[in-house]
N, C-alpha and C positions, 0 to 999 in steps of 0.2 A: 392703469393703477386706480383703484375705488378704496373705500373705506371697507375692511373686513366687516363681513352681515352677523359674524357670531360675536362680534367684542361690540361693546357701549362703550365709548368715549368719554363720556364719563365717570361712568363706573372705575375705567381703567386706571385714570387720573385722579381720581378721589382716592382709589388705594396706594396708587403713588404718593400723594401728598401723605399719609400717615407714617410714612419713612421715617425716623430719628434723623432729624438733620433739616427734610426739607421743609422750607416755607412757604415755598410755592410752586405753581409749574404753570406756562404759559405760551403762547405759539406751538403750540401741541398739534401735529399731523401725524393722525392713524392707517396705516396707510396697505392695502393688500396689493403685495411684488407681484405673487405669480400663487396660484393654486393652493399650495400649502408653504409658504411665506409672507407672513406679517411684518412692517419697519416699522417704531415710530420715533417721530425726532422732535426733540423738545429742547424747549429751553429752564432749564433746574433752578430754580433761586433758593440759597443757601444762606442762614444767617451771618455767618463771619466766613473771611477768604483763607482759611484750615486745610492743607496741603490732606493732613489724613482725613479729614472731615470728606472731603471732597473723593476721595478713592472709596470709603465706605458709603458713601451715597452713591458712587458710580455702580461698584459693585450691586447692592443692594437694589438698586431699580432694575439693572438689566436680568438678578437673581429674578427678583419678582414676577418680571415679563415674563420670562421665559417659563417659569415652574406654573405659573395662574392665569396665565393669557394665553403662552403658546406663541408670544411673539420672539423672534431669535435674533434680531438685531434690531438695534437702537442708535441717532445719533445725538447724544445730548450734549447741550452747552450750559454752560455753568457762570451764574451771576449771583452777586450777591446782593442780600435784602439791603435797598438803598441808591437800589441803580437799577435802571431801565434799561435794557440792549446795553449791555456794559458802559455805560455813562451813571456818574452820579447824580444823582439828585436831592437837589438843596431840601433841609427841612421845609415842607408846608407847600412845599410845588406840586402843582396838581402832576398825576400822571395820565 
C-alpha cells in the first residue's frame, strides 16, 4: 500500500476541513488498496457531540471523497473540539 500519486494530501484535507461542521481533521492516512482503490482514515474533530451534526459530516466527507477524489472508502473517527484522541482537555493544556 503507498500513497495514491494523483491525490495531494493536502489539498484533500484542506477541502475536507471546509465542510459545515468540521473543525478540524488529523492522523489523516491516504492510502492506495490496490490499482484503482483509494482509503483514507481519519480522525474528524467536530465542534459539539450532535448525533445529526455527526451523520451530516459522515456523510458529506465520504460524498466529497468519493465525487472529487475518487477515493471510495473511508474510515473516520469522530472527536470533538476540546479533546485529543477522545480525552479531554483542560482549558490552557498544551496539546
Amino acid at each position: 500500500n503507498s500513497v495514491p500519486g494523483h491525490l495531494d494530501v493536502e489539498e484533500v484535507l484542506n477541502d475536507l476541513r471546509k465542510i459545515e461542521g468540521v473543525a478540524d481533521i488529523h492522523h489523516a492516512h491516504l492510502w492506495q488498496i490496490h490499482e484503482h482503490a483509494a482509503t483514507l482514515d481519519a480522525h474528524i474533530v467536530v465542534l459539539r457531540p450532535d448525533v445529526a451534526l455527526l451523520e451530516r459530516v459522515r456523510v458529506a466527507i465520504k460524498q466529497r471523497l468519493a465525487e472529487r477524489f475518487g477515493v471510495g472508502h473511508s474510515t473516520l473517527e469522530f472527536e470533538f473540539a476540546g479533546e485529543v484522541d477522545g480525552c479531554v482537555m483542560e482549558q490552557g493544556a498544551a496539546s
